[in-house]
C-alpha positions in Angstrom: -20.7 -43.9 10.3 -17.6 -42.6 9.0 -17.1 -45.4 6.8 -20.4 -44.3 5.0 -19.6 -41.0 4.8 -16.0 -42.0 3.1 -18.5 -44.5 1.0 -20.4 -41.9 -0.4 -18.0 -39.6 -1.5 -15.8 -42.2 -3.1 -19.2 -43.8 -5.1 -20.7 -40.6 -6.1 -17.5 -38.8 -7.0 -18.1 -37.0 -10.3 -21.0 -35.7 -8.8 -19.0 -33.9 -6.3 -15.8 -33.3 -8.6 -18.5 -31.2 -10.7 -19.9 -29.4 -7.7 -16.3 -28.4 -6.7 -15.3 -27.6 -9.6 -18.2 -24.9 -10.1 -17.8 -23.6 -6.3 -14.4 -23.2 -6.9 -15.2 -21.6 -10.1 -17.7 -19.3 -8.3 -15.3 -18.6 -4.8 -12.4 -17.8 -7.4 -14.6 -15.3 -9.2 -15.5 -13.4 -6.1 -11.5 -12.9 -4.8 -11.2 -11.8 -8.1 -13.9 -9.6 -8.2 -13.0 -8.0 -5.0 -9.3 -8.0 -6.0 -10.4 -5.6 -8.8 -12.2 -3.7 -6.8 -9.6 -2.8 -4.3 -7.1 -2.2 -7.3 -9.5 0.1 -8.8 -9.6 1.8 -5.2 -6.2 2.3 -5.0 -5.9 3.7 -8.3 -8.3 6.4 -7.4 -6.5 7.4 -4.3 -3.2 7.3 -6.2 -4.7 9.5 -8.4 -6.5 11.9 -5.9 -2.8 11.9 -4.2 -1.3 13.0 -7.5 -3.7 15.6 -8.6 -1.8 18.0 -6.7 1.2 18.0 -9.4 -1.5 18.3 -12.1 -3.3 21.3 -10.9 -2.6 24.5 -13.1 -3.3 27.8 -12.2 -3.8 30.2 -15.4 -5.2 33.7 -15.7 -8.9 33.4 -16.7 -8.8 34.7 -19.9 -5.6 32.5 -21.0 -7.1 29.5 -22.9 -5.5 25.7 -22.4 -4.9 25.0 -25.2 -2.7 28.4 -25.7 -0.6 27.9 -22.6 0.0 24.1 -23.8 0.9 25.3 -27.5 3.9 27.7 -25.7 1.6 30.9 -26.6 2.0 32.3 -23.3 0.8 35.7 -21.4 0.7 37.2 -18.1 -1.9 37.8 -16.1 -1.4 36.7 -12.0 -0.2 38.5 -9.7 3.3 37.8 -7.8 1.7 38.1 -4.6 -0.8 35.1 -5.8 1.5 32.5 -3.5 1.0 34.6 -0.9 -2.5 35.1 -1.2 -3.4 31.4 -2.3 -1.4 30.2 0.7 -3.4 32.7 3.1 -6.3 31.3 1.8 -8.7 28.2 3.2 -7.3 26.6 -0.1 -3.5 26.8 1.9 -3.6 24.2 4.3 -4.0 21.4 1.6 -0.9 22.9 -0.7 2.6 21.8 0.3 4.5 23.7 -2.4 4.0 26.0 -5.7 6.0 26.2 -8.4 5.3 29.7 -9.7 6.5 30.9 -13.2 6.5 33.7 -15.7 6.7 31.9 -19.3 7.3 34.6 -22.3 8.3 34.0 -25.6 11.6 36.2 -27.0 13.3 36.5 -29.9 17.3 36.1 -29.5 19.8 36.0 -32.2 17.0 35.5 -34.3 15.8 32.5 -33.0 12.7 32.2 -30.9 13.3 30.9 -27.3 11.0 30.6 -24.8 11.6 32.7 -21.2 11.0 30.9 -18.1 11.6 32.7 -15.0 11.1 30.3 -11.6 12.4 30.6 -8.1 15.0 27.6 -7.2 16.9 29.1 -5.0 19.2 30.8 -7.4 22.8 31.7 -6.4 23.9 35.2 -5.7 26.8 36.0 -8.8 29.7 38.0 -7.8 29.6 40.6 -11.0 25.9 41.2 -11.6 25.0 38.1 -13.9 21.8 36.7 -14.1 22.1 32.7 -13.1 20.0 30.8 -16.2 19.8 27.0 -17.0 19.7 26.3 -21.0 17.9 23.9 -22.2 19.3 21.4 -24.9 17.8 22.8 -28.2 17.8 26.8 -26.4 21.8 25.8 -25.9 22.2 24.5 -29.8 20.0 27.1 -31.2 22.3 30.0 -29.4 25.5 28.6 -29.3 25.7 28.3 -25.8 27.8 26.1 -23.2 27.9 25.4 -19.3 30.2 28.7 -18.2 29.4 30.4 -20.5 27.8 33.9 -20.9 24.8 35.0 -22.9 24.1 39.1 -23.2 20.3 39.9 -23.0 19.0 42.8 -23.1 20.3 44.9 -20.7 21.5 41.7 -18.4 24.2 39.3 -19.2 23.0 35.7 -18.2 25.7 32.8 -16.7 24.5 29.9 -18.4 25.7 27.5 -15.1 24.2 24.5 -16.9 23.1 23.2 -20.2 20.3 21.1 -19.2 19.1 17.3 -21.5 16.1 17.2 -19.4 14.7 20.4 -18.8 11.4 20.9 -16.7 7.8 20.2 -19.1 10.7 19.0 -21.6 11.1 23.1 -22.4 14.3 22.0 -24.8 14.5 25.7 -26.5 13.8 27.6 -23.5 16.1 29.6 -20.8 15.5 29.1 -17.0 16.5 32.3 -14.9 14.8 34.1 -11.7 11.2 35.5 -11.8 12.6 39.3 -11.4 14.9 38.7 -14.0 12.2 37.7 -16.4 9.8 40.2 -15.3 12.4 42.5 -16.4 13.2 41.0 -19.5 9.9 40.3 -20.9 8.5 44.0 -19.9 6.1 42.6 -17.2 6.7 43.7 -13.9 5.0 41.4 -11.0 3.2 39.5 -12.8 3.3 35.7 -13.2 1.8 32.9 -15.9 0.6 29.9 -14.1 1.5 28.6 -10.8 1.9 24.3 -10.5 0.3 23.5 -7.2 1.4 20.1 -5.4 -0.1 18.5 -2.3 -2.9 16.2 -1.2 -6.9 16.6 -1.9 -7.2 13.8 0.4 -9.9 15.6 2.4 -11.0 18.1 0.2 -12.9 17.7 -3.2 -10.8 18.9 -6.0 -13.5 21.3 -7.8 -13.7 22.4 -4.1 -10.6 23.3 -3.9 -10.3 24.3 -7.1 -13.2 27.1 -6.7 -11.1 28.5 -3.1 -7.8 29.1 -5.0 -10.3 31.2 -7.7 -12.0 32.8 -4.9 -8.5 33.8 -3.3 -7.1 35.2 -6.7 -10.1 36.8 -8.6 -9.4 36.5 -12.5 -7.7 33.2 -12.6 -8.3 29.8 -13.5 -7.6 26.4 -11.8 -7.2 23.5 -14.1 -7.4 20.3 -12.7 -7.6 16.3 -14.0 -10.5 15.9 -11.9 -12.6 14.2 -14.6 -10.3 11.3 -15.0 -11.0 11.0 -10.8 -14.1 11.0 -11.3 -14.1 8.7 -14.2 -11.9 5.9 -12.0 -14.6 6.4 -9.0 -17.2 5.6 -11.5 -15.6 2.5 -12.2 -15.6 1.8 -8.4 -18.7 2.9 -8.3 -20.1 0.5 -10.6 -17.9 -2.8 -9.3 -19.2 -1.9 -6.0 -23.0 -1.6 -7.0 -23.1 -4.5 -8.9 -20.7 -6.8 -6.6 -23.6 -7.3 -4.0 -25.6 -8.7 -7.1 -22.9 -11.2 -8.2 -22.4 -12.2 -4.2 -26.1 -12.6 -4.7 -26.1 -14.9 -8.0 -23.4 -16.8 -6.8 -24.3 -18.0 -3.8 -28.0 -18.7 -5.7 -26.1 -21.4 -8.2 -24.4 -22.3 -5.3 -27.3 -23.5 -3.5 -29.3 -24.5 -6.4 -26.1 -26.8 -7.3 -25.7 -28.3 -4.0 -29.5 -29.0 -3.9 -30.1 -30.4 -7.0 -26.9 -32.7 -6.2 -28.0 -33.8 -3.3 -31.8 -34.3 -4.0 -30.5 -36.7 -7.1 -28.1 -38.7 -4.3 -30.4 -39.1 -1.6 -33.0 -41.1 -4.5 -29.8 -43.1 -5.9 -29.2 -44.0 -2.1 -32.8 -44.4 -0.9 -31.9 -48.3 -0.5 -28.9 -47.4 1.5 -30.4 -45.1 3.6 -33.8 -47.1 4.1 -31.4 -50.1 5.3 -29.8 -47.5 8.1 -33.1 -46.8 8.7 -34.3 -50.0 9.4 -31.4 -51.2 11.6 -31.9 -47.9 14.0 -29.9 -45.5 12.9 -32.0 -42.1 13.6 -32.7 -39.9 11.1 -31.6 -37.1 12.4 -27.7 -38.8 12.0 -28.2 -40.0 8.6 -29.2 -36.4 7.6 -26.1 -35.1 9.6 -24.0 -37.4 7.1 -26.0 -36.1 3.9 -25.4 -32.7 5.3 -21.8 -33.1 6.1 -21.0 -34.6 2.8 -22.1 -32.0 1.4 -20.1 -29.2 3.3 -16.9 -31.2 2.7 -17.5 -31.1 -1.1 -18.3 -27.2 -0.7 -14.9 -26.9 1.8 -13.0 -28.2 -0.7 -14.3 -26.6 -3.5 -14.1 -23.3 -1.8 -10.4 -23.6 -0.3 -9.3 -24.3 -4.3 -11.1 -21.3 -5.3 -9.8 -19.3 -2.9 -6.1 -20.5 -4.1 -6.9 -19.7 -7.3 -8.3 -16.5 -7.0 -5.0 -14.5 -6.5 -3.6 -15.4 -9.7 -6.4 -15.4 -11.8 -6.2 -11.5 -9.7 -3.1 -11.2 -10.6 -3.5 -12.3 -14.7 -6.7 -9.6 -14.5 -5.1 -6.2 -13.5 -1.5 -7.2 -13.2 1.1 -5.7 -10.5 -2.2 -3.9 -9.0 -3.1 -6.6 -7.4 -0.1 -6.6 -5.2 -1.6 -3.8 -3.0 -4.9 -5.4 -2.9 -6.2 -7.3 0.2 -5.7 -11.4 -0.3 -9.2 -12.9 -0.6 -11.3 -13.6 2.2 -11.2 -16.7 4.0 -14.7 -16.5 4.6 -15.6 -16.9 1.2 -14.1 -20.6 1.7 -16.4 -21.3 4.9 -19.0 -19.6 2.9 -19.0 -22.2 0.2 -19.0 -24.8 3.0 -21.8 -22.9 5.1 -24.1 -22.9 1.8 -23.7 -26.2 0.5 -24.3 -27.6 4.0 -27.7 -25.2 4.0 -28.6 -26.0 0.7 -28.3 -29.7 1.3 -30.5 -29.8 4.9 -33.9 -29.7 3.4 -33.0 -32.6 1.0 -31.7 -34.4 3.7 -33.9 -34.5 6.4 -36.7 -35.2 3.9 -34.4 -38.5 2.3 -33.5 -39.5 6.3 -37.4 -39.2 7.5 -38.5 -41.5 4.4 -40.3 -44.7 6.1 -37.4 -47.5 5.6 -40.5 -49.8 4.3 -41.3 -47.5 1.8 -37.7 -46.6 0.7 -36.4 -50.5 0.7 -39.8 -50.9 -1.5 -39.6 -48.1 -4.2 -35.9 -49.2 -4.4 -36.8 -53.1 -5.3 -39.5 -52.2 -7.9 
């Protein structure tokens, strides 16, 4: 029995080279498909993970678009950490970066004000520690050690900085108090950068909490381009199911229409099987089991393939996505084995007379 089963696939090969080649075709398709997927999944939680640096917190009546041109104002409160951290908002915020921004003419040159906690050193004979950055430090005149009278203060410039933070170039970095004091505004505060994980919480959720907290502000998030990636998702996930769907359709109407066109080339064959006792229900088996083999085979090389063709689609992303399902490989061998059973049984319970006499005409 084997020896006809070996028969038939070396007599009928194209056939079964071009049903592999489309079940491979198909099998690839769907790693790829879920490959993309999972990248676009990860993206999204990369992004929800990064939001946290990206969320701004301005006073209400500060626009965007000013803050981002350097036309800065006060407007929060001092205390705002305190409060925002006090708030149900505080258990999803690991840090805050809050900051007065203020812009100041010195020497005649406009420079822009920045005063942040880092943990500033204590100096010895009342100077204010500051950080220059590049332009601030060409603009002024102004080297690491050296000393730059403001005001009422005299600031230690400790370092002259190439990579300042928001690439500020013309701006000077000193201590919230001591920019309070410089710029005329007493407690009060521009924005505040907010950096954690919305993991569990949903960003306009949050967003709303840290407003409720600190009435009169504003929290600006990137929460449109989340929900623009989870569309995406969105989408490959509703209309996956479909393509699952289609493809295992040509699958089966493949497999069927190849094996319906074999079991009438081999009618003589099989009527002569027939005729010397082999029972039907065996000689279907073979048909049947042809047929899985050619659906194995074409499903393991689309299941090889699928990775890089993965890969060439959404590049290093792929990396972090799950390799392809094995079961799309038995799959492929589980449908063209179904899709080849009707055909079969009907070719193996044809009356041998009938078969060995359509075949001779």
């Amino acid at each position: 029995m084997w020896m006809i089963l070996l028969g038939g696939l070396r007599r009928r090969w194209p056939e079964h080279l071009l049903a592999g080649v489309v079940i491979a075709a198909v099998v690839a398709g769907l790693g790829a498909l879920r490959a993309t997927s999972s990248a676009a999944e990860a993206e999204v939680h990369d992004i929800a993970h990064r939001l946290g640096r990206n969320m701004l917190l301005l006073p209400a009546d500060v626009a965007p678009a000013d803050f981002y041109a350097q036309r800065y104002r006060g407007g929060l409160s001092d205390s705002a950490p305190e409060r925002i951290k006090a708030s149900p908002a505080g258990q999803h915020i690991k840090s805050m970066e809050a900051r007065l921004y203020g812009n100041l003419e010195v020497q005649g040159r406009p420079v822009i004000l920045v005063g942040q906690d880092l943990g500033w050193p204590a100096l010895p004979d009342g100077r204010v520690p500051a950080v220059a950055g590049a332009e601030a430090a060409r603009m002024l005149g102004l080297k690491a050690g050296g000393t730059l009278p403001l005001g009422a203060d005299r600031l230690a410039i400790l370092e002259v900085s190439d990579q300042p933070p928001d690439g500020l170039d013309s701006a000077l970095f000193l201590p919230v108090e001591a920019a309070q004091r410089l710029l005329g505004r007493p407690g009060e505060l521009s924005a505040i950068r907010l950096a954690g994980c919305w993991c569990r919480v949903d960003v306009k959720t949050l967003g709303a909490q840290i407003e409720a907290a600190l009435p009169g502000s504003r929290a600006i998030t990137v929460a449109s381009v989340l929900q623009a990636q989870q569309g995406t998702v969105d989408v490959v996930r509703r209309y996956g199911t479909a393509l699952h769907l289609l493809a295992a359709a040509l699958v089966v109407a493949l497999v069927a229409g190849l094996a319906i066109a074999g079991a009438r080339r081999r009618a003589r064959e099989l009527g002569l099987l027939s005729a010397i006792g082999v029972p039907p229900g065996r000689l279907a088996s073979l048909l049947v089991l042809e047929s899985a083999l050619v659906g194995l085979a074409g499903g393991l090389a689309g299941w090889l393939w699928a990775d890089p063709i993965s890969r060439y689609l959404v590049g290093a992303a792929a990396a972090a996505a799950p390799a392809p399902s094995f079961a799309l490989v038995l799959g492929a061998a589980a449908l063209s084995a179904a899709a080849a059973a009707f055909p079969a049984l009907r070719a193996a319970a044809l009356d041998p007379a009938v078969a060995l006499r359509e075949t001779a005409a």
